[in-house]
C-alpha positions as MATLAB code, in Angstrom:
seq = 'XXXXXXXXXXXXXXXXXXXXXXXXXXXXXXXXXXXXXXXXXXXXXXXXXXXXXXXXXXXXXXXXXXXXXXXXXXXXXXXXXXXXXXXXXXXXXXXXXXXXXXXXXXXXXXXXXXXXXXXXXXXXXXXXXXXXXXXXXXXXXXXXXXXXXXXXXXXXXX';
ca = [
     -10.492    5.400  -16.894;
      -7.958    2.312  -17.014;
      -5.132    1.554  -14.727;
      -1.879   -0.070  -15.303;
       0.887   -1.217  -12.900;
       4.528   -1.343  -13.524;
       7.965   -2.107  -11.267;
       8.902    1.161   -9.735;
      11.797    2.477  -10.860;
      14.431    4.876   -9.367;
      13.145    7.660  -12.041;
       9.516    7.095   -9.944;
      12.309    8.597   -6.916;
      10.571   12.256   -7.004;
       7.174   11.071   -6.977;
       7.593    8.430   -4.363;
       9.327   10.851   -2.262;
       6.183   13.840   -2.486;
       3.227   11.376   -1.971;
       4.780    9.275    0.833;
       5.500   12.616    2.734;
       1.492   13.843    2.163;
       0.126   10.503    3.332;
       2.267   10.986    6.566;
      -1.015   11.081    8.562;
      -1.841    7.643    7.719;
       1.764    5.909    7.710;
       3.570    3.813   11.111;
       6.218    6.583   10.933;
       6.062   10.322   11.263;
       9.383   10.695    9.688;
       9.864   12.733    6.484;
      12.240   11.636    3.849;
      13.824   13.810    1.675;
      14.839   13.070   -2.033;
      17.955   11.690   -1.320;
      17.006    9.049    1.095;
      14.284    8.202   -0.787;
      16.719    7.346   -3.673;
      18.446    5.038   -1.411;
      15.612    3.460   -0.008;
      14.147    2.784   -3.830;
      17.742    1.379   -4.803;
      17.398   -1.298   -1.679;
      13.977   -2.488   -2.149;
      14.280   -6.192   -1.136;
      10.332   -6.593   -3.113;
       9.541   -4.781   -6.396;
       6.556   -1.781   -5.795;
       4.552   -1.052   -8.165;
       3.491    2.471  -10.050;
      -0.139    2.985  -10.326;
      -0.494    5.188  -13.678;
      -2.936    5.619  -16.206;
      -3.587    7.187  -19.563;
      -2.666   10.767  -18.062;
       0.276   10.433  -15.033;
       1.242    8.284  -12.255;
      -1.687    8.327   -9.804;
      -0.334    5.820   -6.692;
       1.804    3.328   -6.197;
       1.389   -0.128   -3.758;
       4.161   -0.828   -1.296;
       5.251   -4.662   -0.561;
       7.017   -6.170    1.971;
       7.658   -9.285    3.352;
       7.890   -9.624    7.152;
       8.005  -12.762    9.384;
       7.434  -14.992    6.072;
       4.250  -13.012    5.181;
       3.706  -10.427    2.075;
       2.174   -7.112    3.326;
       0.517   -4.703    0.627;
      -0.002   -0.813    0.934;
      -1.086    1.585   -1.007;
      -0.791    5.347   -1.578;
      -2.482    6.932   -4.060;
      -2.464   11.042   -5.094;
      -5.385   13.210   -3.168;
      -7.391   13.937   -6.531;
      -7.903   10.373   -6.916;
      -9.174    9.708   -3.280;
     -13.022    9.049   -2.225;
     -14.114    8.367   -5.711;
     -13.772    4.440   -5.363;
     -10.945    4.685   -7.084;
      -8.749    2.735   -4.529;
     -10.953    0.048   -4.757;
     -11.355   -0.580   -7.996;
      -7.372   -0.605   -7.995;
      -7.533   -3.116   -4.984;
      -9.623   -5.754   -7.018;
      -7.826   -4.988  -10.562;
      -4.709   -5.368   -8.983;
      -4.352   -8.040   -6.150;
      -5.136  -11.001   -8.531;
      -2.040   -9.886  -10.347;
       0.119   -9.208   -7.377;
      -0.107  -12.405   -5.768;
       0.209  -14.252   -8.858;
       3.663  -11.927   -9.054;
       4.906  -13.156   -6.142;
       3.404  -16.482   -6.251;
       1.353  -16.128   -2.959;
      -1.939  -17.171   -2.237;
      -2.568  -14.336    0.735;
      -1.380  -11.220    1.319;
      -1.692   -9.122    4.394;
      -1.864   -5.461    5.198;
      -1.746   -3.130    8.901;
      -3.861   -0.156    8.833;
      -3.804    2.905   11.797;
      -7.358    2.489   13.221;
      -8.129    6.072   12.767;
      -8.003    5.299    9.039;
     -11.304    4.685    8.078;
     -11.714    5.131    4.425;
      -8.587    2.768    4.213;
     -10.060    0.399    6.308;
     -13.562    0.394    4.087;
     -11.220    0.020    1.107;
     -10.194   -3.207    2.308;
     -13.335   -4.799    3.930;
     -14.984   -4.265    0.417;
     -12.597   -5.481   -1.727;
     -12.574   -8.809    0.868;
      -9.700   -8.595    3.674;
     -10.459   -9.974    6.475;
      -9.468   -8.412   10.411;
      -7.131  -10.577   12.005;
      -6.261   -8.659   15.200;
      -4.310   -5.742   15.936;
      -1.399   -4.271   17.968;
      -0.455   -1.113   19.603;
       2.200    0.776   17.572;
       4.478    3.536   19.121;
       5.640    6.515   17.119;
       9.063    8.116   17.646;
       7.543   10.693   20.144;
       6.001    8.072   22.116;
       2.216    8.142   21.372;
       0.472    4.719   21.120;
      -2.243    3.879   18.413;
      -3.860    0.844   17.608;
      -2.876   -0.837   14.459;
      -4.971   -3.364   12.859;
      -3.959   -6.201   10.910;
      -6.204   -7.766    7.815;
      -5.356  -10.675    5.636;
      -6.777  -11.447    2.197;
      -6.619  -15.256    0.768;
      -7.560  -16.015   -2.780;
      -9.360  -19.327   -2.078;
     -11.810  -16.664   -0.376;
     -12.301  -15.334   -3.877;
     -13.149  -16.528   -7.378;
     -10.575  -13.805   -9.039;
      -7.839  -15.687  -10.778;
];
């Protein structure tokens, strides 16, 4: 199957909005957001997202951000398309074009430690740890979050 990005738009609102809310397990917040302020938060993007579609529907979508002068990358792609390698392959199609979107030469990412398969993800397609901190939900409980960083001189993908 092939896979296509394009800018998310504010018709992507609905979809955005149902498959942040089921990857709540694996997010830095705990916080729901309905519809509405998912709208808003789409409309105020400071750094285009990108869908994740192919031939059949919208599958994903990778969220960007740029904090303290450095690009951060996520991704969140539907259930049926998880453990099949799928996020992978989407890693290493997509990054190359990503950072040559933004003009960037390395990207970097945070990941809850209990999030294994995420964290495989990245080590394969050739992030790198670069130390962690402790991140506090809104009730209070503490988890270690670690930090990765991918640099394209590492790689022979342009």
């Amino acid at each position: 199957m092939s896979y296509a990005i394009r800018e998310i738009n504010i018709e992507d609102a609905e979809f955005v909005n149902a498959l942040r809310n089921s990857c709540i397990e694996y997010l830095h917040t705990r916080k729901i957001y309905t519809l509405e302020e998912t709208e808003k938060w789409l409309e105020n993007l400071k750094y285009p997202w990108f869908i994740i579609y192919n031939d059949k529907e919208r599958c994903g979508y990778f969220r960007i951000d740029k904090i303290h002068d450095k690009l951060y990358i996520g991704m969140d792609i539907l259930l049926l398309y998880r453990n099949q390698g799928i996020g992978t392959e989407l890693y290493r199609q997509f990054l190359p074009e990503i950072l040559k979107y933004f003009e960037v030469d390395e990207i970097y990412l945070e990941v809850l430690e209990m999030n294994y398969r995420a964290i495989k993800v990245y080590e394969k397609v050739g992030f790198k740890y670069d130390g962690y901190s402790w991140h506090s939900f809104e009730d209070g409980t503490k988890i270690k979050s670690l930090h990765f960083k991918f640099k394209l001189e590492w790689f022979n993908i342009r």
